[in-house]
C-alpha positions as CSV (number, residue, x, y, z in Angstrom):
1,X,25.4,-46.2,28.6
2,X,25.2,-42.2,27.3
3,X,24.7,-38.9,29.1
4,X,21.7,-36.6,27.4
5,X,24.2,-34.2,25.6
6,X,25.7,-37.7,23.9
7,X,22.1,-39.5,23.0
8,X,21.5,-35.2,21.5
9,X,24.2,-35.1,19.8
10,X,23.8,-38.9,18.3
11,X,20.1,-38.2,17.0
12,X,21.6,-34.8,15.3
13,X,23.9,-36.9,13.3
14,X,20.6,-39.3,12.4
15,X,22.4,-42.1,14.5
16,X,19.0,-43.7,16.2
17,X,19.3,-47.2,18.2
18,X,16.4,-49.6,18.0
19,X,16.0,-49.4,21.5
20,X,16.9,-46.5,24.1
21,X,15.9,-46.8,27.5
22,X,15.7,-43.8,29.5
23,X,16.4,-44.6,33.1
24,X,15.9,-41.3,35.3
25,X,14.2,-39.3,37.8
26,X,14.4,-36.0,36.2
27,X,11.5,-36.3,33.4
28,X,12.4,-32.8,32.4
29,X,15.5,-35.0,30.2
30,X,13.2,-37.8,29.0
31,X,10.7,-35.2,27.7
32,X,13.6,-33.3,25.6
33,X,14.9,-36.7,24.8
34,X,12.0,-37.7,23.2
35,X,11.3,-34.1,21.4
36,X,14.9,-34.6,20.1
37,X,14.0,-37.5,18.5
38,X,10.4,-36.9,16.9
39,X,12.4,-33.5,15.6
40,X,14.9,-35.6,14.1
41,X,12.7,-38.1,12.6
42,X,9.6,-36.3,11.0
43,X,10.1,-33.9,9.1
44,X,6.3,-33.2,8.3
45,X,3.1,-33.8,10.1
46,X,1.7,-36.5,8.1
47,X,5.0,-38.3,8.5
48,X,4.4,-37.9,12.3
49,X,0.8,-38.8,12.4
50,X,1.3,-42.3,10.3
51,X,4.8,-43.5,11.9
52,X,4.6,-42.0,16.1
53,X,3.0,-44.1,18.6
54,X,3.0,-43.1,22.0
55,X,1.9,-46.1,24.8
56,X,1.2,-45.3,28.9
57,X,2.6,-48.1,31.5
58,X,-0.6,-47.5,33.3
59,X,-2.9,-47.7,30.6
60,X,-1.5,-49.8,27.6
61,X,-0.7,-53.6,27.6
62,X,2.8,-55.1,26.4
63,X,0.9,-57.0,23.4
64,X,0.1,-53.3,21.8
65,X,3.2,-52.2,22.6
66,X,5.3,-55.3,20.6
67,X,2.4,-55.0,17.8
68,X,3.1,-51.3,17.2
69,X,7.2,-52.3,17.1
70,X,6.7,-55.4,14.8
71,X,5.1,-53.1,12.1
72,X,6.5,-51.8,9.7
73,X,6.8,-47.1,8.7
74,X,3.9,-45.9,6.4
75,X,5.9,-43.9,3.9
76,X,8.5,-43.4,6.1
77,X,11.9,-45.1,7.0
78,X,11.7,-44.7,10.6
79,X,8.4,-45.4,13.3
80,X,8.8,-44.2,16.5
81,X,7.1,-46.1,19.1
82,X,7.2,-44.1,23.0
83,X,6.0,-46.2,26.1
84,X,5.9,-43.5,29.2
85,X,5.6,-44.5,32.6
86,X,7.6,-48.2,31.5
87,X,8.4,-48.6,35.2
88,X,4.6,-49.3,35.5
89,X,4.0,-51.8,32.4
90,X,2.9,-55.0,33.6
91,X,4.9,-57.1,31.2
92,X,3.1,-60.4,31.4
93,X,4.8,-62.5,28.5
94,X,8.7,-61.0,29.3
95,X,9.5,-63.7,27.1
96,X,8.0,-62.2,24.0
97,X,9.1,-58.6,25.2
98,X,13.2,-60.0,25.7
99,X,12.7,-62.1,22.4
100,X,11.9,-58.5,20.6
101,X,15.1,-56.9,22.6
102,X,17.2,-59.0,21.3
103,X,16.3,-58.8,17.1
104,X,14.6,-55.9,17.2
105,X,12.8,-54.0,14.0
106,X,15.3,-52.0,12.6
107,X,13.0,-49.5,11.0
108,X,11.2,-49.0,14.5
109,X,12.8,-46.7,17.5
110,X,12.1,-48.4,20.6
111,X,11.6,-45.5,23.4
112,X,11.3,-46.6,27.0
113,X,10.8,-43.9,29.5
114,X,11.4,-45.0,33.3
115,X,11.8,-42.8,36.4
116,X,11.7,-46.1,38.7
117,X,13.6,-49.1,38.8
118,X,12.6,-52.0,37.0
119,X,11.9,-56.1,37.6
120,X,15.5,-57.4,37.9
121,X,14.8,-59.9,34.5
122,X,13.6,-57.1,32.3
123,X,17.1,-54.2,33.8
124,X,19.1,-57.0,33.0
125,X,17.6,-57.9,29.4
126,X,17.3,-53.4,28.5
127,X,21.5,-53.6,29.9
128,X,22.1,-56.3,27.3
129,X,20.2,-55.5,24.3
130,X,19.8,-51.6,25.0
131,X,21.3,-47.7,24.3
132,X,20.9,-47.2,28.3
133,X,20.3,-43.1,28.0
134,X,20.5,-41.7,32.0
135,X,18.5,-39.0,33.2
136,X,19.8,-38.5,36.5
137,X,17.7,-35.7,38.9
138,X,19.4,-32.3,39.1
139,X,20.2,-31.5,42.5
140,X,19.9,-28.2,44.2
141,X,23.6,-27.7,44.6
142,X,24.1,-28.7,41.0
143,X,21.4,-26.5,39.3
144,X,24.1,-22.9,39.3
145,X,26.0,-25.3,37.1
146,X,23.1,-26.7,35.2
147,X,22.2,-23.2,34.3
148,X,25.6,-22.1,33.3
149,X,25.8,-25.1,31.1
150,X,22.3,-24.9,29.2
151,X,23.1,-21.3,28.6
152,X,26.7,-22.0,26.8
153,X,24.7,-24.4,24.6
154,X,22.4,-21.7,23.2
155,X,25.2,-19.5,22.7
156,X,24.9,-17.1,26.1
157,X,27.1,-16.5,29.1
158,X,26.0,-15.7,32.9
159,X,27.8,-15.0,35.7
160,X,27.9,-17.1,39.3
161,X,25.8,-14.8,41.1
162,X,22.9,-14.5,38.6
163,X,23.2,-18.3,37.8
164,X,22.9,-18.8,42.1
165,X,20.4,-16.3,42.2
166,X,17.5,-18.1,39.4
167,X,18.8,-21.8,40.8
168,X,17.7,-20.3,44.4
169,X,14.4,-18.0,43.1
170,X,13.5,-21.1,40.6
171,X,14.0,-24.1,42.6
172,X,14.2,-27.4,40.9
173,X,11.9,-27.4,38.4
174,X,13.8,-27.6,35.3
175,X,11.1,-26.6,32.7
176,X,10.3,-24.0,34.7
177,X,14.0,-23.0,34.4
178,X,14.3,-22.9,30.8
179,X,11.2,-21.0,30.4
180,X,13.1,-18.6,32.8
181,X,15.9,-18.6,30.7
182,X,14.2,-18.4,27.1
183,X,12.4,-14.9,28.6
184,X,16.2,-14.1,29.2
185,X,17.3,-14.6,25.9
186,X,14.1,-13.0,24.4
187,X,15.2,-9.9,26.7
188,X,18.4,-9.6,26.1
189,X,18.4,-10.2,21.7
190,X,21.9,-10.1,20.6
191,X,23.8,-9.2,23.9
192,X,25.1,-12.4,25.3
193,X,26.2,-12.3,28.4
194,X,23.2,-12.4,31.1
195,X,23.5,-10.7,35.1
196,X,21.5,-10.2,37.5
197,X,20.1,-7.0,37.0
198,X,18.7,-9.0,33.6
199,X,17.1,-11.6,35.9
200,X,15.7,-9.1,37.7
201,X,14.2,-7.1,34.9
202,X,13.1,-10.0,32.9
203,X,11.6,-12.7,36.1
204,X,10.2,-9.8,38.2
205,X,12.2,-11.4,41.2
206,X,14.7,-9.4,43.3
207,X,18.1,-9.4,45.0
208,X,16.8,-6.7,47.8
209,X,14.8,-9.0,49.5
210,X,16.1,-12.3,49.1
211,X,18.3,-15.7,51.4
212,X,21.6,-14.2,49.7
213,X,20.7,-10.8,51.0
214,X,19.7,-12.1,54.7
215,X,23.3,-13.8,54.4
216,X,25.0,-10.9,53.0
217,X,23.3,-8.7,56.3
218,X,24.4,-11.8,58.5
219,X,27.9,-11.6,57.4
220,X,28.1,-8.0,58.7
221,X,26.2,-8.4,61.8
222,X,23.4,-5.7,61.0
223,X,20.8,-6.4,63.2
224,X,18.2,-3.7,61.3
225,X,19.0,-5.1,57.9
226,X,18.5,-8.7,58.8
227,X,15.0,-7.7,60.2
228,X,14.2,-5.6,57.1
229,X,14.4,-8.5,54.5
230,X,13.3,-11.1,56.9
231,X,9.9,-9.4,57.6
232,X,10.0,-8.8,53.7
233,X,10.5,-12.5,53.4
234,X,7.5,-13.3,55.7
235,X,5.2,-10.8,53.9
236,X,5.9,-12.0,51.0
237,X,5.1,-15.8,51.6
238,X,8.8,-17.1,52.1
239,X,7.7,-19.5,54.9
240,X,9.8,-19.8,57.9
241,X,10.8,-23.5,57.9
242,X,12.3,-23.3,54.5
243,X,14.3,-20.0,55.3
244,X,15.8,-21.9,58.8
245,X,17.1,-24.6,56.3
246,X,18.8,-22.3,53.9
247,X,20.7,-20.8,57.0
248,X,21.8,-23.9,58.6
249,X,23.2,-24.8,55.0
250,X,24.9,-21.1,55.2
251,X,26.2,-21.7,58.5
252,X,27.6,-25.2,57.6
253,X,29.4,-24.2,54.4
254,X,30.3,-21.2,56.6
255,X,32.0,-23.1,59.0
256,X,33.5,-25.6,56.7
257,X,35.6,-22.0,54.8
258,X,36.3,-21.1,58.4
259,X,37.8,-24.2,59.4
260,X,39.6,-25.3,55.9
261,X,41.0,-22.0,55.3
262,X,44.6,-21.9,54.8
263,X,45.0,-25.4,55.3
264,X,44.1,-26.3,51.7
265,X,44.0,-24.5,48.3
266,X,41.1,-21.9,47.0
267,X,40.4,-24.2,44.3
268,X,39.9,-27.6,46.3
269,X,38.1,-25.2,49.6
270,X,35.7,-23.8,46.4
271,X,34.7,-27.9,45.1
272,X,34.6,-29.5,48.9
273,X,32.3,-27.1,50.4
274,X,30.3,-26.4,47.0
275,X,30.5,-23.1,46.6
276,X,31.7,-20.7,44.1
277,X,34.8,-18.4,44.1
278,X,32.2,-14.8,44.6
279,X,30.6,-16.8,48.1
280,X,34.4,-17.7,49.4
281,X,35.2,-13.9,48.8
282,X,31.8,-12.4,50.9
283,X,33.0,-15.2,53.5
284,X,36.2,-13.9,54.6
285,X,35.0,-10.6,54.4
286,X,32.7,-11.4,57.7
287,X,35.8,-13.7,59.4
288,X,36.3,-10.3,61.2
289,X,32.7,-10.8,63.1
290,X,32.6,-15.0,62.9
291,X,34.9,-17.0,64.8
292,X,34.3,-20.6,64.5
293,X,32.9,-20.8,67.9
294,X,30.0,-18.2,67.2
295,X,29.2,-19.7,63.9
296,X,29.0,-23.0,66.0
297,X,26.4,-21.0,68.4
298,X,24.8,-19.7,65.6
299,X,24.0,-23.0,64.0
300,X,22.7,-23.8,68.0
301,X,20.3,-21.0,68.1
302,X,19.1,-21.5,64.9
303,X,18.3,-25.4,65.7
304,X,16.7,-24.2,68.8
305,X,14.6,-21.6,66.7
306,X,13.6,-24.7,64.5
307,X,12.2,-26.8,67.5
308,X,10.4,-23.3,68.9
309,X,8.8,-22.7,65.5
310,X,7.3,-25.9,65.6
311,X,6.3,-26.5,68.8
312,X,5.2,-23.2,70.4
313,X,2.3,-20.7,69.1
314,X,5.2,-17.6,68.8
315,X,4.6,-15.4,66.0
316,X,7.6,-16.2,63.0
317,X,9.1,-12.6,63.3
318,X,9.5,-12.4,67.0
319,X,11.5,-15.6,66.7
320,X,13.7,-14.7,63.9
321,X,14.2,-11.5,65.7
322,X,15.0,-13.0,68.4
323,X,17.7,-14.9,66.7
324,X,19.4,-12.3,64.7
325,X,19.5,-10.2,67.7
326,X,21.6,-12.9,69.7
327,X,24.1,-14.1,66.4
328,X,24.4,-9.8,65.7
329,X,25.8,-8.9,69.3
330,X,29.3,-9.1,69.6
């Protein structure tokens, strides 16, 4: 079993397997797995056209699929032979397909791309007689990271907040991410290192008006401020719902640094509550205005805001102003 930097890295050094399973949610990885390799092993588009076969689990049967692997290149030394959707293959004869597994073609490349889990017979049989490659989904509290790392690998550096920032702006959508970052790059030519005024220049999004400047306003208890960029928020089509969750996960990783300060290190504080180093910093700046009391009644109000929004006809703003008003007075 590899990671997607590994099963990269392998293909680069013309080390293909007869048969890689890629078992993941996060199809952004199978898609760049799969471009990896068709990179790797066609060097021309004739080569391509003759030697890649792409199959669909919803469309295609297993008999085409162990067909298309039992043949062999057309002046070539490699087919590559791509069943998407594999979770959904109705394998009928498994006998035939395990048989294949274990002596398969070795001029043939095997791809198996699965977001689901499989029929026990056939997990066991890809464990056995497979390269398992995973392609495990990217988390929201994982994607600052994420970012940080896919930059380094094309040679650029950015900091925590601009990485927290486009993780935030961007959500989860890893293509959408890259394409992000490749505008970046574009932008920025031979200067390396990316902030956030390069985000902001390059995306069109802002740090004025967005959750991390609602928190920042929170921290100091400015009432005015915290009604400025939430009625930007609103008018700009930041539903209400999805702003009350990003505050209760504020408050909770607020109260966690308020509680866990001083009894344990920065460094272990910074990797329990999942923050970074900048965050723990604009934290103790507001301990001054937070006790751990009122960020407990905080994360009260803003559970009884939840329930209100929901339930009653009250316009969005009223309610948040509502809210800020009672966490802002002393």
């Amino acid at each position: 079993m590899i990671d997607v930097k590994q099963a990269i890295a392998k293909f680069k050094a013309g080390k293909i397997d007869p048969v890689l399973y890629l078992r993941g949610e996060e199809k952004y990885y199978h898609d760049r797995l799969i471009q990896a390799l068709i990179s790797t092993l066609f060097k021309d588009q004739s080569s391509k056209d003759l030697n890649l076969h792409i199959f669909y689990g919803t469309e295609d049967s297993i008999n085409d699929i162990i067909s298309a692997v039992s043949s062999f290149p057309m002046f070539a030394d490699f087919k590559l032979v791509i069943v998407r959707d594999f979770n959904q293959l109705t394998i009928g004869d498994t006998e035939s397909f395990i048989k294949y597994l274990q002596k398969p073609q070795k001029s043939c490349c095997l791809v198996l791309s699965s977001v689901d889990s499989l029929k026990a017979e056939i997990e066991q049989a890809l464990q056995a007689y497979s390269t398992i490659i995973e392609c495990p989904k990217v988390r929201a509290w994982n994607l600052p990271e994420w970012i940080k790392s896919y930059c380094k690998e094309n040679g650029y550096s950015i900091n925590d907040q601009a990485s927290l920032f486009l993780a935030e702006q961007t959500g989860e959508d890893l293509l959408a991410l890259e394409q992000e970052l490749k505008k970046i790059y574009s932008y920025k030519g031979e200067q390396k290192e990316i902030t956030l005024a390069d985000i902001e220049q390059t995306t069109g999004l802002t740090n004025d008006f967005d959750i991390f400047a609602l928190q920042d306003a929170i921290l100091e208890i400015n009432f005015m401020k915290c009604l400025k960029i939430s009625k930007q928020l609103l008018d700009s089509g930041y539903y209400i719902h999805p702003m009350i969750a990003s505050l209760f996960t504020f408050f909770r990783k607020y109260l966690q640094v308020r509680l866990l300060s001083g009894r344990i290190s920065d460094p272990d504080l910074i990797k329990k509550v999942q923050i970074r180093e900048f965050q723990l910093k604009k934290y103790r700046k507001g301990f001054h205005n937070f006790t751990a009391e009122k960020i407990r009644q905080a994360i009260i109000l803003l559970h009884r805001l939840d329930v209100a929004t929901k339930s009653t006809n009250m316009d969005n703003f009223d309610s948040l102003q509502m809210y800020f008003y009672k966490i802002c007075s002393k």
